[in-house]
N, C-alpha and C positions, 0 to 999 in steps of 0.2 A: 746612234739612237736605238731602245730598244727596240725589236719587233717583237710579234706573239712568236710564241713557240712553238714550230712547227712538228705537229705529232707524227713521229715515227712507229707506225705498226705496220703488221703486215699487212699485204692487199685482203681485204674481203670481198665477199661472192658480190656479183653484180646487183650487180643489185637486179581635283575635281577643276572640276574649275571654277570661274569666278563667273558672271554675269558680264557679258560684255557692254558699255556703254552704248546710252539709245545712236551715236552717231553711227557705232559699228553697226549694230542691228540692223540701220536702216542700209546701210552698204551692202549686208550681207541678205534681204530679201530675194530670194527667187525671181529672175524675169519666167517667165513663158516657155517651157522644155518645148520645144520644134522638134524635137528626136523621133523616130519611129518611136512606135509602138510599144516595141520589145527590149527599147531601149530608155524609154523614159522614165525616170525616176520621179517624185516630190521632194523638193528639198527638205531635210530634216530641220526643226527648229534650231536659231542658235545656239552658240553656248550648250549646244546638246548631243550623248556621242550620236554617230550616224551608222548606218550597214549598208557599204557599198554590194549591191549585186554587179552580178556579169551574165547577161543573155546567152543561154546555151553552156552556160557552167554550173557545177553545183555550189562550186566554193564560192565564199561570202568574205569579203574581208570587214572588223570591224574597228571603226576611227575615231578618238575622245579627241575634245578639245583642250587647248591649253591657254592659259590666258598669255596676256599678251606682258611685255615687260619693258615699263618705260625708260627704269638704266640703260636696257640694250639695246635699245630703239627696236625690240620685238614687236611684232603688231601680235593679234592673236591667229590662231591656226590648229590644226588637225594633224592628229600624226596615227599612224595605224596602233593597234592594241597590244599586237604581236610584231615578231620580226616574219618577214615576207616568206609563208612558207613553200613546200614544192606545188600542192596541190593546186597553185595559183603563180605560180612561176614557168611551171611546165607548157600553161595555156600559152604564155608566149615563147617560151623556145620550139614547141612543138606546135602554133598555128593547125584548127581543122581543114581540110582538104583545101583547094580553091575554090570557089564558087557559092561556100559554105556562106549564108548570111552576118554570121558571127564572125568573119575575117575583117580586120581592118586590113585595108592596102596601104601600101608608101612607107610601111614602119620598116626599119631595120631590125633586125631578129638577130642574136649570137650564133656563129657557124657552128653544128653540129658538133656537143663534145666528141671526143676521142676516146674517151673513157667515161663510165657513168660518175657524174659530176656529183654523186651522193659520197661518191668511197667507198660504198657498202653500209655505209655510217645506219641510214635508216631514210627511210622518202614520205611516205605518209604520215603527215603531223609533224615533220621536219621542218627547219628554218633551213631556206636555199642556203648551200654554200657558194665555195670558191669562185664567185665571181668577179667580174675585174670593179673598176669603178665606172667605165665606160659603157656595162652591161649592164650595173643599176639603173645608169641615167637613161638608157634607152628603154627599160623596162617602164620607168616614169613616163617617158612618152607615149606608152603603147597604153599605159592602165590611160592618161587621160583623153587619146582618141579614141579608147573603147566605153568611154562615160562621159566625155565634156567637160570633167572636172579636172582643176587645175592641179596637177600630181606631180611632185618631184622631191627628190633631197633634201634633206632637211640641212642646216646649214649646221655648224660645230655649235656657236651661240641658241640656236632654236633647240638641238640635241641636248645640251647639257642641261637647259631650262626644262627641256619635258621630264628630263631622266630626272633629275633633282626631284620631280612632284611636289616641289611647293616648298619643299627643306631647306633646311642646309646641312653643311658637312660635306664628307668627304665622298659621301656616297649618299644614294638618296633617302638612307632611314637614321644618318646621321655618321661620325666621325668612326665607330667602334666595327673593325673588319671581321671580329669573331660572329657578328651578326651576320656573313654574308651568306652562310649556310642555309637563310629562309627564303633570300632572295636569286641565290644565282647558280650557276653552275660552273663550277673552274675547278683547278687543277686542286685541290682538297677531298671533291666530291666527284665529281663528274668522271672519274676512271680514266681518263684521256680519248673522251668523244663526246659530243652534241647529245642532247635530248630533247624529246618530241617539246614542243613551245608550252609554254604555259603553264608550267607545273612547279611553279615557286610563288611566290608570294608580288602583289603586283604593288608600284609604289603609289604614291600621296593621289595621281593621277589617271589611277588604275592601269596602268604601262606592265606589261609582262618582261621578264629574260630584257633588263634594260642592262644591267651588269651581267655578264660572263655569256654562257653558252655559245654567239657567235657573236664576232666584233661584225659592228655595223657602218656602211659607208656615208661620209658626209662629205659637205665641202668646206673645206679647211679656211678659216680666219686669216692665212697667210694665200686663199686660192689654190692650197694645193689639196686634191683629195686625202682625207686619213679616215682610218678606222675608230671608232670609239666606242666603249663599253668592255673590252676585254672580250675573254674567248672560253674556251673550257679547257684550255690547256695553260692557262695562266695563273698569275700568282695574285693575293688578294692586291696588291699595292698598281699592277696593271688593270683594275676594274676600278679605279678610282674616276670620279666623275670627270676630274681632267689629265689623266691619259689620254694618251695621243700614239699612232703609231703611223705613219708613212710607207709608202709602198717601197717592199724592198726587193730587188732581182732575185732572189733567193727564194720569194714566194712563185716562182715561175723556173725552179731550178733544175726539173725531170721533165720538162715542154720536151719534146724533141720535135717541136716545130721551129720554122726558121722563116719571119720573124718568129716570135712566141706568138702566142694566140692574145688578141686584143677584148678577145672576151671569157678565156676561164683561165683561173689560176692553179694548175698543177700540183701547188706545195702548198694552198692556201684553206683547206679545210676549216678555216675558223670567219672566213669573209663572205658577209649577207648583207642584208639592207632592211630598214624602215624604212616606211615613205611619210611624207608631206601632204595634206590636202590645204592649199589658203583659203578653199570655203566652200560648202557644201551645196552650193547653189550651181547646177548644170548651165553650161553658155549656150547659148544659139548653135546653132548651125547652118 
């Protein structure tokens, strides 16, 4: 099977939607935010995007909705705008002090890379890399103990439906690859590295870098984690809306850890993540 293509250079310096039906609506109502103060949101109207904040951050992440899709037995859902970049990434590899108000306790955090997990590539206004699939999932945990909302992985069927924005074809502005130069970043354009998010054209859904720049983790139709959307070191025919790529030992081939590390990938500079929100109404607590 193929995988991305792992870019060899030298080291650098260290670095729309539809209207949901009134039953959804009324499912999706707001209870009562019980959250502190500094933590309490207003739920944004349905069917509407929303801007998650974060107490004691600057960064803002921001979330469109997708409708829902009764072939797949999709319901509707949120999915973030961008791919997850450092400036909201680092808040949970890097946790403030203890004591800090803005700590959640009990989360698991990735052990301290080993090397700056950028490559040199570029950190502010970047899409996280190299991390595994079990550092996404735990990252979903921490955004929804740090909000109350319900955050995690988007599944391969919910991915390919947002990426599509409402299309069809082969990719989400339709079948023809010589268009992907408006939309994406890969191995034609992109010089063999990542660029800061958001700087191509967003599809039907307003979704940014849904093709190329960094393959992003979901949970595989078969249960097994893969990457989807292609990379920036890839070829038009691997940003195809259904590519697919499976983790391979090779992305972990310079670890000189033992085991390898269970939360960054060494050889994997093209692996990030989107998240999920299933609705923008805060739970109790």
């Amino acid at each position: 099977m193929h995988r991305p293509r792992i870019a060899r250079r030298a080291p650098r310096p260290w670095l729309l939607a539809t209207l949901l039906v009134p039953a959804t609506l009324a499912a999706l109502r707001s209870p009562q935010d019980s959250r502190p103060a500094t933590q309490a949101a207003s739920a944004p109207s349905a069917a509407r995007p929303f801007v998650q904040d974060f107490p004691g951050l600057a960064h803002t992440l921001e979330l469109v909705p997708v409708p829902g899709d009764q072939k797949r037995g999709l319901a509707p859902f949120w999915i973030s705008r961008t791919e997850i970049p450092w400036e909201l990434y680092d808040a949970f590899v890097y946790p403030p002090e203890a004591g800090d108000p803005g700590v959640v306790d009990a989360i698991s955090r990735p052990s301290k890379p080993y090397v700056p997990p950028d490559r040199g590539y570029g950190h502010a206004g970047y899409a996280a890399i190299s991390v595994t699939h079990r550092n996404a999932q735990a990252f979903c945990r921490w955004l929804q103990a740090k909000t109350g909302r319900p955050y995690r992985l988007p599944s391969e069927d919910e991915w390919e439906h947002a990426a599509r924005g409402g299309t069809t074809g082969a990719y989400a502005f339709g079948d023809d690859p010589r268009r992907l130069g408006e939309f994406a970043w890969f191995a034609d354009n992109s010089g063999d590295a990542p660029h800061p998010i958001g700087k191509k054209a967003p599809n039907g859904y307003g979704l940014l870098d849904v093709h190329g720049n960094v393959a992003e983790w979901v949970n595989g139709r078969d249960g097994k984690p893969v990457l989807k959307g292609g990379a920036f070191g890839d070829p038009a025919a691997r940003l195809r809306l259904d590519a697919r790529s499976e983790y391979d030992p090779a992305w972990q081939e310079t670890d000189p850890q033992v085991p390898k590390s269970k939360w960054w990938l060494s050889d994997a500079p093209f692996a990030g993540l989107r998240v999920v929100c299933d609705h923008p109404a805060p739970s109790r607590k």
